[in-house]
Backbone atoms as SQL, in Angstrom:
CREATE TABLE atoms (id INTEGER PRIMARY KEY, chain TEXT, resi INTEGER, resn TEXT, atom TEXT, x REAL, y REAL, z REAL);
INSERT INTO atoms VALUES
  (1, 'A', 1, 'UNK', 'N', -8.776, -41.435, 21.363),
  (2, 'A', 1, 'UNK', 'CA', -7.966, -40.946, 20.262),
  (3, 'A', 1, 'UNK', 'C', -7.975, -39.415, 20.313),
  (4, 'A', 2, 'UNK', 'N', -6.935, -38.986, 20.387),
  (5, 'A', 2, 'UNK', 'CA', -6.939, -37.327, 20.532),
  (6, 'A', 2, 'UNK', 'C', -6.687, -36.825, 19.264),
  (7, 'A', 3, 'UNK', 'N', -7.645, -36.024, 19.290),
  (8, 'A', 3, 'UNK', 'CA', -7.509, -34.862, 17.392),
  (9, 'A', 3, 'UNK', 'C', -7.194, -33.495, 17.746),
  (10, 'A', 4, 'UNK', 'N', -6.384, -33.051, 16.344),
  (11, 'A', 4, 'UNK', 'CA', -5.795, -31.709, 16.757),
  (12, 'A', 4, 'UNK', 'C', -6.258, -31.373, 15.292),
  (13, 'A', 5, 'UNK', 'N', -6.453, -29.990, 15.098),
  (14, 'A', 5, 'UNK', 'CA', -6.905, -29.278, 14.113),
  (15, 'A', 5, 'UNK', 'C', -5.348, -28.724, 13.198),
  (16, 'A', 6, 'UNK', 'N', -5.259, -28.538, 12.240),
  (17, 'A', 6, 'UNK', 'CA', -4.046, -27.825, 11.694),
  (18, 'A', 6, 'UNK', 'C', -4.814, -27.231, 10.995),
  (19, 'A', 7, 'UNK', 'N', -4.808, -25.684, 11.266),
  (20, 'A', 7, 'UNK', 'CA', -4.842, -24.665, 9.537),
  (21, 'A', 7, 'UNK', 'C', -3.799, -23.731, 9.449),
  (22, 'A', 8, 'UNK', 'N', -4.064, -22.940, 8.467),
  (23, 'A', 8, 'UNK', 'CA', -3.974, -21.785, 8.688),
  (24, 'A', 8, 'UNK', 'C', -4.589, -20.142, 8.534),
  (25, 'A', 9, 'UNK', 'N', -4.173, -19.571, 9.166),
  (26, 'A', 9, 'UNK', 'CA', -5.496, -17.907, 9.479),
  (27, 'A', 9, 'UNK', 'C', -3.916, -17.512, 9.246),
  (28, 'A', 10, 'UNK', 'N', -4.658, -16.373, 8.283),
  (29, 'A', 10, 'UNK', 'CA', -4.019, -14.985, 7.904),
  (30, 'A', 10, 'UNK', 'C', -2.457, -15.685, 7.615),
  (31, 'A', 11, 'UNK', 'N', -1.633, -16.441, 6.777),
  (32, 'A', 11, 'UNK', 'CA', -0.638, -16.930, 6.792),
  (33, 'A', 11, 'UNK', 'C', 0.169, -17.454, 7.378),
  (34, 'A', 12, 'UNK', 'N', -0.386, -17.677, 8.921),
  (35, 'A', 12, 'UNK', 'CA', 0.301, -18.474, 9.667),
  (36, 'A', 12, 'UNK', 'C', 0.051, -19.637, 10.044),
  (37, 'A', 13, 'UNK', 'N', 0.466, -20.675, 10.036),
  (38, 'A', 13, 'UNK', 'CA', 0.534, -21.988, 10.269),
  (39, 'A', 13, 'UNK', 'C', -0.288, -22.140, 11.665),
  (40, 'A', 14, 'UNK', 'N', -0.970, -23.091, 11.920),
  (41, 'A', 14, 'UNK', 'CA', -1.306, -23.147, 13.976),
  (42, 'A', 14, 'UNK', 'C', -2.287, -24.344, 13.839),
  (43, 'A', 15, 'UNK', 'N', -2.041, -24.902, 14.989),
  (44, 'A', 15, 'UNK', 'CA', -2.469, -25.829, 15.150),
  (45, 'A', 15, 'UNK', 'C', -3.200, -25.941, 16.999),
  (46, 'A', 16, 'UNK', 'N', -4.494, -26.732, 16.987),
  (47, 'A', 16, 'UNK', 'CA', -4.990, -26.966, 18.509),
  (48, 'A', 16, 'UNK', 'C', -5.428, -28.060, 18.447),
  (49, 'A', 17, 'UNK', 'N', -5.634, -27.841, 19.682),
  (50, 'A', 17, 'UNK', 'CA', -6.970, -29.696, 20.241),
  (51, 'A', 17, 'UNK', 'C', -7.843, -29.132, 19.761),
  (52, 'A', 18, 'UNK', 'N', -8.583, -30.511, 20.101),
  (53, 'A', 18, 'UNK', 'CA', -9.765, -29.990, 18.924),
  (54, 'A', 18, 'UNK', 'C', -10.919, -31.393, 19.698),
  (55, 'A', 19, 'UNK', 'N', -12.012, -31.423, 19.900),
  (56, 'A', 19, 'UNK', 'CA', -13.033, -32.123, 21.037),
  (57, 'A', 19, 'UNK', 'C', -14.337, -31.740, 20.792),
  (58, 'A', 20, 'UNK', 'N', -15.018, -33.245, 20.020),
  (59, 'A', 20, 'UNK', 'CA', -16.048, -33.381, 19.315),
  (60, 'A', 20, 'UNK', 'C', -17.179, -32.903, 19.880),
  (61, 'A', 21, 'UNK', 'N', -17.244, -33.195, 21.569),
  (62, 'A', 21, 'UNK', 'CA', -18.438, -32.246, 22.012),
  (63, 'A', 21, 'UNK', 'C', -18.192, -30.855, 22.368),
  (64, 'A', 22, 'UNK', 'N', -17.403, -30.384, 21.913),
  (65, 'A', 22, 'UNK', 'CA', -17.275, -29.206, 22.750),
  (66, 'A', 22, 'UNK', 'C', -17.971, -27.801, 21.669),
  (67, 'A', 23, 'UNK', 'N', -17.460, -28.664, 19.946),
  (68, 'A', 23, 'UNK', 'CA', -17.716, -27.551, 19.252),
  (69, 'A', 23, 'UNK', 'C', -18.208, -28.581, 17.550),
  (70, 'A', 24, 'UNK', 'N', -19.157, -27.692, 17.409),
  (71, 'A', 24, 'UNK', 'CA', -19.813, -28.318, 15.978),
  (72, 'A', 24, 'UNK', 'C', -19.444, -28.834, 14.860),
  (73, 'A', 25, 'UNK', 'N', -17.837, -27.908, 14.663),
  (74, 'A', 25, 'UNK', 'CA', -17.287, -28.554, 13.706),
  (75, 'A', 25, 'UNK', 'C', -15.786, -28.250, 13.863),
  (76, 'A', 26, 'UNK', 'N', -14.964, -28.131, 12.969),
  (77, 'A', 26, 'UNK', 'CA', -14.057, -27.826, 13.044),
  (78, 'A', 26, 'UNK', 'C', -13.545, -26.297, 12.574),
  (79, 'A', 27, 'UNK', 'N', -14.577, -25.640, 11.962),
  (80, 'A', 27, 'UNK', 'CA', -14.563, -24.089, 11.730),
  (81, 'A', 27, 'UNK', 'C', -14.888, -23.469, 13.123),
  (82, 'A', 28, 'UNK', 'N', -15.683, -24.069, 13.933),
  (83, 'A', 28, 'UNK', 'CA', -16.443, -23.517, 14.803),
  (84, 'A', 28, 'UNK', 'C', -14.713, -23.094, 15.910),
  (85, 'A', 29, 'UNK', 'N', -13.921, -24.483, 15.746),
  (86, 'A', 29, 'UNK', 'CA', -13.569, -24.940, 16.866),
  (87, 'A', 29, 'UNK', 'C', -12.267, -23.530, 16.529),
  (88, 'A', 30, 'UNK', 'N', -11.490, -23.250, 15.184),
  (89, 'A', 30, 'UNK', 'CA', -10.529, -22.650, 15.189),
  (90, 'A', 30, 'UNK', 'C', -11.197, -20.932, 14.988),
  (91, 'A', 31, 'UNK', 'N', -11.813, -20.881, 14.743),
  (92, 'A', 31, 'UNK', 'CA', -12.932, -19.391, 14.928),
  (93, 'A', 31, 'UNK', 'C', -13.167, -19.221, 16.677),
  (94, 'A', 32, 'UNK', 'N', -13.103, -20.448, 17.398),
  (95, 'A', 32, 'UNK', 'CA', -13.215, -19.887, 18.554),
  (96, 'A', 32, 'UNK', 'C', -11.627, -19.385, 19.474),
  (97, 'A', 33, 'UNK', 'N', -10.976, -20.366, 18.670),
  (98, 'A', 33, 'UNK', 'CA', -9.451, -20.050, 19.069),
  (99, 'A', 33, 'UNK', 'C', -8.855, -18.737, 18.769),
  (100, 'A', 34, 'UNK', 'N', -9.417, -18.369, 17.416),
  (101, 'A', 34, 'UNK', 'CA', -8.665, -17.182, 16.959),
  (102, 'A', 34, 'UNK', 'C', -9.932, -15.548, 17.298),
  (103, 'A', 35, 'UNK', 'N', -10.941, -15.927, 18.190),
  (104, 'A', 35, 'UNK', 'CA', -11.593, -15.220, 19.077),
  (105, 'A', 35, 'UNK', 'C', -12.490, -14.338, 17.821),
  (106, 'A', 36, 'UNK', 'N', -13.097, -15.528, 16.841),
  (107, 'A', 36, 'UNK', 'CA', -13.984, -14.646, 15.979),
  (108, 'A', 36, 'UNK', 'C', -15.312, -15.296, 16.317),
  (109, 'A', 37, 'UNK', 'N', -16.601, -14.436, 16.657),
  (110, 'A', 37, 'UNK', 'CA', -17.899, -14.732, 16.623),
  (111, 'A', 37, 'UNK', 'C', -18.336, -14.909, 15.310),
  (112, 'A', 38, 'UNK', 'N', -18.859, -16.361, 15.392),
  (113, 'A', 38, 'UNK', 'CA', -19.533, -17.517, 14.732),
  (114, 'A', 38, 'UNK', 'C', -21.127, -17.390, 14.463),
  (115, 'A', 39, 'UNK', 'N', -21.930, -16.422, 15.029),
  (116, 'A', 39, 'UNK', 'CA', -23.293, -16.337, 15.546),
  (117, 'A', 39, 'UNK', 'C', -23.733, -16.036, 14.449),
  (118, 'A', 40, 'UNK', 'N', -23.186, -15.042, 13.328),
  (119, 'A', 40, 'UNK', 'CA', -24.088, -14.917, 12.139),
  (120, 'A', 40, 'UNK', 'C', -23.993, -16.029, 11.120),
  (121, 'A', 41, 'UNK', 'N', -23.021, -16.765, 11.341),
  (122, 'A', 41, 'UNK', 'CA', -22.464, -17.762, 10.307),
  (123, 'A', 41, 'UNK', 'C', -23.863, -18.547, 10.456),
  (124, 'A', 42, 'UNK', 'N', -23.676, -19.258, 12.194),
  (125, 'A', 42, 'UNK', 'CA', -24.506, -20.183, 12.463),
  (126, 'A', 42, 'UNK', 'C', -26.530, -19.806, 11.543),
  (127, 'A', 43, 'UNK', 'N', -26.260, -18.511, 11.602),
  (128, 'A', 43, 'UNK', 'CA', -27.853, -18.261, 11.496),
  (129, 'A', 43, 'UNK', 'C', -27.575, -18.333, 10.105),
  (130, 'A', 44, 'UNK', 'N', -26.575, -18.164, 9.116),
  (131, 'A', 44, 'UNK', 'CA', -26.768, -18.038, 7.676),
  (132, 'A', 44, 'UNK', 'C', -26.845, -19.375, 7.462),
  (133, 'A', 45, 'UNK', 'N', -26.134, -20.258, 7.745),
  (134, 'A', 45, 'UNK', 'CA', -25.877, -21.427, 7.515),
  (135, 'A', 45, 'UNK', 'C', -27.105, -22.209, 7.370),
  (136, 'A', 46, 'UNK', 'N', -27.775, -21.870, 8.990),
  (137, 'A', 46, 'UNK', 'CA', -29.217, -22.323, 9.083),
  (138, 'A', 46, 'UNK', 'C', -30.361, -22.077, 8.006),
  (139, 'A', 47, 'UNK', 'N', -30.282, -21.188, 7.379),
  (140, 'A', 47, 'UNK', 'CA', -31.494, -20.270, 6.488),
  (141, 'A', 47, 'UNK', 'C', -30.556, -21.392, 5.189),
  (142, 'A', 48, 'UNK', 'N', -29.293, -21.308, 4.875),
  (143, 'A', 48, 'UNK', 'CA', -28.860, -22.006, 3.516),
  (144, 'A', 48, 'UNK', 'C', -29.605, -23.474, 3.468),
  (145, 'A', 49, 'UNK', 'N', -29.372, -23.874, 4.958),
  (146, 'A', 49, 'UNK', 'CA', -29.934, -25.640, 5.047),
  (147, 'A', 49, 'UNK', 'C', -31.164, -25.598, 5.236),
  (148, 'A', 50, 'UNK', 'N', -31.833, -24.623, 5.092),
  (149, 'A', 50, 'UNK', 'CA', -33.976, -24.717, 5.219),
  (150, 'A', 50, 'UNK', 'C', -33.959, -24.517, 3.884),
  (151, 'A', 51, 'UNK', 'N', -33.327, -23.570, 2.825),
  (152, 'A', 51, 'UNK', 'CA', -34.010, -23.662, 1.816),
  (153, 'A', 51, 'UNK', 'C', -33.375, -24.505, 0.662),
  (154, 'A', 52, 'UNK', 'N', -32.654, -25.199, 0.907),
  (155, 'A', 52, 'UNK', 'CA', -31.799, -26.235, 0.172),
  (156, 'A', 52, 'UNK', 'C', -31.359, -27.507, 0.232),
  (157, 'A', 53, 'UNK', 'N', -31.604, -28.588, -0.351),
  (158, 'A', 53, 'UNK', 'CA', -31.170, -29.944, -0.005),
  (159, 'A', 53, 'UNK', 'C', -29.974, -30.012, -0.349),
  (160, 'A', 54, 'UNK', 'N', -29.415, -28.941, -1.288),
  (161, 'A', 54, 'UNK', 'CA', -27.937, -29.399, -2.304),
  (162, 'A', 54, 'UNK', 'C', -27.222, -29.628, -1.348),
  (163, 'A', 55, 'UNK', 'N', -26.068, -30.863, -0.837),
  (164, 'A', 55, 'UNK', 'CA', -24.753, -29.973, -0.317),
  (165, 'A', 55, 'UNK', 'C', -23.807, -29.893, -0.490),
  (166, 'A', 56, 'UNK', 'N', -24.104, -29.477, -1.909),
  (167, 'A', 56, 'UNK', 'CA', -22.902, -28.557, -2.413),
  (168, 'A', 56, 'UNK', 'C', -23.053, -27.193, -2.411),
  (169, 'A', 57, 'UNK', 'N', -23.747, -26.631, -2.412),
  (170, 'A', 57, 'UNK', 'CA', -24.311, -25.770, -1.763),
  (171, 'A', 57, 'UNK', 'C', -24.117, -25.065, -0.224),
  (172, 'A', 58, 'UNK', 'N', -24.405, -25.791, 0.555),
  (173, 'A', 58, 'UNK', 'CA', -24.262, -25.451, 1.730),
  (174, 'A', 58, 'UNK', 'C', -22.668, -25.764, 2.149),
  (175, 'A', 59, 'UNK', 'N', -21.745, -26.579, 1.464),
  (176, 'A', 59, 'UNK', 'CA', -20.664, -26.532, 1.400),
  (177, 'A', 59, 'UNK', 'C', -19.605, -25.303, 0.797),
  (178, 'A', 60, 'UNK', 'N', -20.030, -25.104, -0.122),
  (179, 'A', 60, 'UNK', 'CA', -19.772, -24.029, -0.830),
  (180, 'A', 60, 'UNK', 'C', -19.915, -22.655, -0.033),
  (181, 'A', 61, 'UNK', 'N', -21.048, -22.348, 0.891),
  (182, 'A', 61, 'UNK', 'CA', -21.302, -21.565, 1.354),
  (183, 'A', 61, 'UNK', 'C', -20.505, -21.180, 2.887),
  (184, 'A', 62, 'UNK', 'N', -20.357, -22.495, 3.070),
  (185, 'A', 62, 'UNK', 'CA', -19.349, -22.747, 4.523),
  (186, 'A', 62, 'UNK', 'C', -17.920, -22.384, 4.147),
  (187, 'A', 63, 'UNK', 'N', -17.483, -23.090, 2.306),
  (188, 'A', 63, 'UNK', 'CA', -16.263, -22.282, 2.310),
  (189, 'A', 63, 'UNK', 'C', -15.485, -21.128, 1.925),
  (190, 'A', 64, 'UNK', 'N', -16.914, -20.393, 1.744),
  (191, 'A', 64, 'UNK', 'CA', -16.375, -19.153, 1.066),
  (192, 'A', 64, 'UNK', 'C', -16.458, -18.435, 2.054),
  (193, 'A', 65, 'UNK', 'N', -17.324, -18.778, 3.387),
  (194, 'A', 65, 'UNK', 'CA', -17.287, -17.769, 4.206),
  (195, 'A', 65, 'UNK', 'C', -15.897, -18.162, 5.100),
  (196, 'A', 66, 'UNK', 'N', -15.566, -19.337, 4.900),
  (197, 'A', 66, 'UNK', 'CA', -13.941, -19.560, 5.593),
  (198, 'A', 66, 'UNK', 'C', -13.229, -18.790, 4.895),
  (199, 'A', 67, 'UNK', 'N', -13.248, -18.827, 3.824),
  (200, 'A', 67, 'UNK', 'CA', -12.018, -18.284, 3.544),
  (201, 'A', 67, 'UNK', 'C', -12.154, -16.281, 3.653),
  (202, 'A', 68, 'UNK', 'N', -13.335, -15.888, 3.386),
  (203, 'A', 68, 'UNK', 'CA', -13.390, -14.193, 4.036),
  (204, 'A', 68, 'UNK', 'C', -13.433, -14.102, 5.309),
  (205, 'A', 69, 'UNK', 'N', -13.090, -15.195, 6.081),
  (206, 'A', 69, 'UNK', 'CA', -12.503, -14.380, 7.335),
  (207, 'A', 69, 'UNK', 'C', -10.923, -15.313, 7.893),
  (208, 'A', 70, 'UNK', 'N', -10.411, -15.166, 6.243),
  (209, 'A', 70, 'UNK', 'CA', -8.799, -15.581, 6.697),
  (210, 'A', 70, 'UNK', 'C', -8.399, -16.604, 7.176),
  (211, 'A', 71, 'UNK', 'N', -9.066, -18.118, 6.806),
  (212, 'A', 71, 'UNK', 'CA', -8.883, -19.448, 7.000),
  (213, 'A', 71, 'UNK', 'C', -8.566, -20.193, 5.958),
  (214, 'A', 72, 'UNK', 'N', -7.664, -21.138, 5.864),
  (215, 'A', 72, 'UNK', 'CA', -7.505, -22.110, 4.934),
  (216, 'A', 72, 'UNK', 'C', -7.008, -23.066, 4.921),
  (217, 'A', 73, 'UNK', 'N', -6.755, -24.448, 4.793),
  (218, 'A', 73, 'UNK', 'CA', -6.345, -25.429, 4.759),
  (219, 'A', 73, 'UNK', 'C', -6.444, -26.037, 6.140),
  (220, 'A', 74, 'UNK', 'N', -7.441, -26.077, 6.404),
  (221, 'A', 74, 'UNK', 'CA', -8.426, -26.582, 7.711),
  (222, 'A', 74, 'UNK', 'C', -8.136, -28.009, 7.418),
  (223, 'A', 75, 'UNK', 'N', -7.701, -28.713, 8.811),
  (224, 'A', 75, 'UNK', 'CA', -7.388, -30.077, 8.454),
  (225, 'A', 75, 'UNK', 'C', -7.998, -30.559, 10.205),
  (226, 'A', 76, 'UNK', 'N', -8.561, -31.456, 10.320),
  (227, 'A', 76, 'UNK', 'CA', -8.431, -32.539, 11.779),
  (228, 'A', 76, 'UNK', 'C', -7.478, -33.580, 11.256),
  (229, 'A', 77, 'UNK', 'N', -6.583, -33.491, 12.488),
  (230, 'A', 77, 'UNK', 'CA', -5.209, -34.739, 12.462),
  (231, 'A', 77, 'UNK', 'C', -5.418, -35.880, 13.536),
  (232, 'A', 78, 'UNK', 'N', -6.157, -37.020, 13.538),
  (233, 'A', 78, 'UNK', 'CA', -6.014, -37.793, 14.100),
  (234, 'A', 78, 'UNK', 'C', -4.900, -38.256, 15.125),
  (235, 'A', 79, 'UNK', 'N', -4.655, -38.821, 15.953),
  (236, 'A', 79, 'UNK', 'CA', -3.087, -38.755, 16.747),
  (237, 'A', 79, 'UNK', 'C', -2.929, -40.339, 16.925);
């Protein structure tokens, strides 16, 4: 089954493949497309999930940092 990602960054519509081993999630996968380093995310993210069980929380934290670096309506589309 092939999946493609749809969002959009900075007001434009775009869409890619998108391949479960290749990348962690689906932020990971369009952050790598649109050529933004992920490395501090990964380490904040990490420190949010050691000191917290909530996840709402660690959700919350994943989407606020999507959206300050110009992401939104992050979707995987099944095919």
């Amino acid at each position: 089954m092939a999946l493609t990602i749809s969002y959009t960054f900075k007001g434009q519509q775009k869409s890619i493949g998108y391949a479960n081993d290749k990348y962690h999630d689906a932020f990971e996968a369009v952050a790598a497309a649109e050529g933004i380093d992920t490395s501090d995310y990964l380490a904040m993210e990490q420190a949010v999930r050691m000191s917290t069980r909530d996840k709402k929380t660690l959700r919350n934290f994943r989407d606020n940092y999507i959206r300050q670096k110009g992401f939104s309506d992050i979707s995987v589309v099944r095919e």
